[in-house]
N, C-alpha and C positions, 0 to 999 in steps of 0.2 A: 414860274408858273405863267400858263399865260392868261390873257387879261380877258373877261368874259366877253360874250357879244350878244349886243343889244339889235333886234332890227325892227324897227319904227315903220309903221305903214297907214297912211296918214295921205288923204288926198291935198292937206294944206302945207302948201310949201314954208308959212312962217312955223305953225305946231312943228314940222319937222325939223327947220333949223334953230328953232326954241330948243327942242327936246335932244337934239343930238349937243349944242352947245353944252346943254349943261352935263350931260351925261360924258363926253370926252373929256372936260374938264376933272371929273374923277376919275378918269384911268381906263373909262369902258370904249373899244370897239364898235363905231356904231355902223349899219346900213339900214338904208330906205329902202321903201316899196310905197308906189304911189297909188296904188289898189288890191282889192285882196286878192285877183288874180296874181298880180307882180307875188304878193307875199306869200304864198304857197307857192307858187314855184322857189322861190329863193329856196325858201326852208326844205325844200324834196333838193335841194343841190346842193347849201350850205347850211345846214342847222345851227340856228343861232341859240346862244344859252337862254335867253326869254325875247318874246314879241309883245310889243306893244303895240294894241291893235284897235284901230278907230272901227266904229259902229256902221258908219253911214259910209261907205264906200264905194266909186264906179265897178261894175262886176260885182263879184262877190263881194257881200257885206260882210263886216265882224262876225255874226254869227256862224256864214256858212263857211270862213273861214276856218273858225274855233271849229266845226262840224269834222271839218275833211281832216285836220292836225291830229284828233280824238279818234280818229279811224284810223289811222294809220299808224303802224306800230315801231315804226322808226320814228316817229314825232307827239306820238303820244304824252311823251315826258316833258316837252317844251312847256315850258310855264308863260301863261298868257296873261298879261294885264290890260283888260279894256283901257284904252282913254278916251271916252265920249263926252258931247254936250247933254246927251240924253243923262237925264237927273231921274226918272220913274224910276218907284222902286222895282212896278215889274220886268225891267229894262236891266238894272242890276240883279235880280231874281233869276230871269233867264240865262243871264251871263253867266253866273256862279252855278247853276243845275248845267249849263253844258260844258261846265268842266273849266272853267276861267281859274286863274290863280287868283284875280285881284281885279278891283274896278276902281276908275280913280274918272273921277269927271274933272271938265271941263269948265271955267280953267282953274288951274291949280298952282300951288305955289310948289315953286322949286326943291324946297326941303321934301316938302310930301313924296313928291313923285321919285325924288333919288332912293328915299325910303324903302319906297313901294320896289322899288328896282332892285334894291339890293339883298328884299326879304326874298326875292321871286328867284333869285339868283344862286341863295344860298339855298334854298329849296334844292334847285337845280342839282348844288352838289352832292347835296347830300341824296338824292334820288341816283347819281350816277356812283358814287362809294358806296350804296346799297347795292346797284345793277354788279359794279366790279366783284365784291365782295360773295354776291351769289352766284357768280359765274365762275371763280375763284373756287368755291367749294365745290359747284357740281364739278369742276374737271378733278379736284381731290377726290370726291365719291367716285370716278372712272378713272383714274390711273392708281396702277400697282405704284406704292411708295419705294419697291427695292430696284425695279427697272426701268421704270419711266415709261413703259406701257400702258397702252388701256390694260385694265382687270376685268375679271370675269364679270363682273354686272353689264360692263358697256359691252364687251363681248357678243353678249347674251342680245342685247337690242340691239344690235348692230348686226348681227347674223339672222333677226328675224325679220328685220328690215330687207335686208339682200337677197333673202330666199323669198318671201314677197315680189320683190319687183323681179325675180329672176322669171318668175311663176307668171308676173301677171305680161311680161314681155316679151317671153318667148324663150328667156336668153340663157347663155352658160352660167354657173357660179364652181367653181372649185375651193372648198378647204381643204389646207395642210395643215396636220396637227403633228406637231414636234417633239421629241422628248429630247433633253442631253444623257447621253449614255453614259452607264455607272454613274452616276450625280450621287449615289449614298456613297458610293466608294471615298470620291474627295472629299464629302461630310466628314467619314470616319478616320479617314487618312490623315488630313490637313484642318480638320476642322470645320465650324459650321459659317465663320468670316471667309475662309478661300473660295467655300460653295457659294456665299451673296457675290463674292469675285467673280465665280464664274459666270454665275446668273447674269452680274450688270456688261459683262464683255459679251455674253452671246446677245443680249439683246440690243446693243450697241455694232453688232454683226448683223445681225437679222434687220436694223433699222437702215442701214446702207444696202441694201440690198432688196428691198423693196419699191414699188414703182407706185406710180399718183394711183391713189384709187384703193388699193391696199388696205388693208383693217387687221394692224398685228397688236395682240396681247399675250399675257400671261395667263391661261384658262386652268394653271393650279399646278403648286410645287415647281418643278422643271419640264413643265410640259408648257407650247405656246401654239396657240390657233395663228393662222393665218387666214383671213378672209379674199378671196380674191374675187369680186363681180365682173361678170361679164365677159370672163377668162376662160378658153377652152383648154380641156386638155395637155395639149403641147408645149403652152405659152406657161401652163400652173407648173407641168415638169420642171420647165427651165428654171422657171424661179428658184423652185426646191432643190435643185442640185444646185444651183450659186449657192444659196444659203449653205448647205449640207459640205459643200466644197470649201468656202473662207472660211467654216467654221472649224475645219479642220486643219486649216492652212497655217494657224498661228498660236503655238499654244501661250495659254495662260502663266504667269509667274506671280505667284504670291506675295505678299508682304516681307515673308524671310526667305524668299528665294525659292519656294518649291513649283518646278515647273512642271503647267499639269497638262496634261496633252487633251482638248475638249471635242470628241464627234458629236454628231446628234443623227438620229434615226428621223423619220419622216412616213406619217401616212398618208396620201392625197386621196381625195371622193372630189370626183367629177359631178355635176348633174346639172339642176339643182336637185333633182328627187322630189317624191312626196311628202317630205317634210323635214325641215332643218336636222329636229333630230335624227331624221335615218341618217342626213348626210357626217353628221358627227358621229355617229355610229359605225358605218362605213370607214370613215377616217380613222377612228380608232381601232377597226380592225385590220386595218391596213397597216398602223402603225407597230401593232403586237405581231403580225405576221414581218414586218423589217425588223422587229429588235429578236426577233424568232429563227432567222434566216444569218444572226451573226453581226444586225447595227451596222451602226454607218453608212444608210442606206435608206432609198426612198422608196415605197409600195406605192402604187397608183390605183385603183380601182371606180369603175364607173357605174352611177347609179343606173337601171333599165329605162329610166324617160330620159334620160340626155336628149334633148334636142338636135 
């Protein structure tokens, strides 16, 4: 693990090599800043695990440092502990209402301040095991657990998003909506383990096959959206026959050997259209018109505002 980090900003050259002495001697990382300008910039370059932060400072004081840390939402979580001579209570009052971890005046004895430093630290991690943790879950609430796809919720905002900005910029958007052909057959045939088979290989297909920018999930059963921004026509074809093409290129072989040969059909809507849903709409009847027409095969259809 690594060792936390301390950055001390402290216009007195002995508080700083006071407080860094004793703080290396247990194991912490330290850097200075010799003003609270120095010490916002660090922290917007190197985020340290807590700041120790003098009151009285050329530039920016303590407060407006603790000000600008609180506004900002990549430093928000930094844990701050004053160390000033200022002893008022309304001095410590102010510190603590704008968001301070911890105030420790001046001067202090060594025991106290390592104290103070390792409660502010342990704070720290435990705010960041909470941050992983919920960030951990919402990508579980957005990805399907059998193909490692976003799922239909993220689908869902992520295509209202892109029909938005396609609307408000002028620009293209194409969805391709997918199905695997006969998908009940291999259920019935092989089982309902060969069809999660098939499921994790086509979309292990469809994931090398898409380009930066892309938005692919699972929008239900064996059907998969493809989101493509800012993608005209020509460029969304292409795509859909790669995919439509390797997925054909390689069939599938089960656990006890049954080789299952996998197409997929394909509907594209062009536009953005007047509204997400027509363009799923569109897509979906594009795609009943290719499994109509014989499968294994892509319909392309264009909304009337295409840009």
């Amino acid at each position: 693990m690594s060792r936390p980090t301390v950055l001390i900003a402290d216009d007195s050259l002995v508080v700083r090599a006071v407080v860094r002495s004793g703080l290396e001697a247990e194991g912490y990382v330290v850097t200075e800043a010799v003003d609270g300008t120095a010490a916002l910039q660090h922290c917007r370059q190197q985020p340290p695990d807590i700041v120790l932060l003098d009151i009285e400072m050329p530039g920016l004081d303590g407060y407006e440092v603790l000000a600008a840390l609180k506004a900002d939402p990549e430093l928000v979580d930094i844990p701050v502990v004053f160390l000033t001579s200022r002893s008022g209570m309304d001095d410590v009052v102010a510190g603590l209402r704008g968001g301070a971890h911890d105030y420790l005046k001046k001067p202090f004895e060594a025991p106290e301040l390592l104290a103070r430093v390792a409660s502010a630290v342990h704070v720290k991690k435990l705010q960041d095991a909470l941050h992983e943790r919920n960030a951990e879950l919402d990508r579980m609430s957005r990805t399907d657990a059998l193909t490692g796809l976003y799922n239909r919720r993220h689908l869902d905002d992520e295509l209202r998003r892109s029909h938005e900005d396609a609307r408000r910029h002028d620009a293209p958007l194409c969805l391709l909506l997918l199905d695997i052909d006969h998908f009940k057959n291999v259920n019935d045939t092989y089982g309902h383990p060969a069809g999660d088979l098939v499921l994790g290989a086509f979309a292990q297909r469809l994931r090398e096959q898409l380009r930066a920018g892309d938005i692919a999930g699972r929008w239900g059963g064996e059907e998969f959206l493809i989101i493509m921004p800012r993608t005209d026509p020509a460029g969304a074809f292409e795509v859909a026959e790669r995919i439509r093409t390797c997925t054909g290129a390689t069939p599938v072989t089960s656990v006890d050997g049954h080789v299952m040969k996998v197409t997929v059909s394909g509907g594209l809507a062009c536009g953005p259209g007047d509204t997400a849903d027509a363009a799923v709409h569109l897509a979906d009847t594009s795609l009943y018109q290719a499994k109509a027409a014989g499968r294994n095969q892509i319909v392309a259809a264009t909304l009337t505002n295409l840009t």
